[in-house]
Phi, psi and omega in degrees: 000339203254007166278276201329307183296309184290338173294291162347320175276325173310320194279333191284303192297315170270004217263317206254358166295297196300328182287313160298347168265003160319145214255316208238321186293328193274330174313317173297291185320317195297307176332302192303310182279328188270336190271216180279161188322315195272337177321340179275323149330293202300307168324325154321300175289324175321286151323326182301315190270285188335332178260357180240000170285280245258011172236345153252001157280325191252327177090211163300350180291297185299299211280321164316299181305314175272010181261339205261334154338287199315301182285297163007285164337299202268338145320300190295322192292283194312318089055262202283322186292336160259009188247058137255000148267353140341294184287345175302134167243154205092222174274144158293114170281350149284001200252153189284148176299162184268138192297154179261129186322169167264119179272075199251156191254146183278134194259000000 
């Protein structure tokens, strides 16, 4: 389990080097995570309109793409999130102990 986390932890980690290195988008992230209290508002807000600019520009087109994104996304999340007991190794720590027998004497 303690492979499976820390592989988990790599892919997060360049996962979030790569997003900070985004030219216009890691500029926004870094402010929101390093900067002021309210910067993570703004960041919000940022998205909001970037999604409601690429939804007037694009239309009804943009939100079909981005909904079926969306499930894909969230298939995939479910996906991983019940197969990490797969990669458990050792004893199952979910399975109930085995009843322990009766020893009784025959009269």
């Amino acid at each position: 389990m303690d492979q499976v986390n820390a592989y988990l932890g790599s892919i997060m980690e360049t996962a979030a080097r790569v997003a900070l290195r985004v030219p216009v988008f890691g500029w926004f992230l870094k402010d929101a995570i390093y900067g002021a209290p309210d910067a993570k508002y703004y960041f919000i807000a940022n998205l909001v309109v970037c999604f409601a600019a690429l939804v007037y520009f694009f239309g009804y087109p943009f939100l079909i793409i981005y909904a079926l994104t969306m499930t894909a996304l969230a298939l995939v999340s479910l996906i991983i999130l019940t197969a990490s007991d797969m990669f458990r190794k050792g004893e199952d720590k979910d399975a109930a102990p085995k009843p322990v027998g009766r020893t009784t004497k025959a009269r």
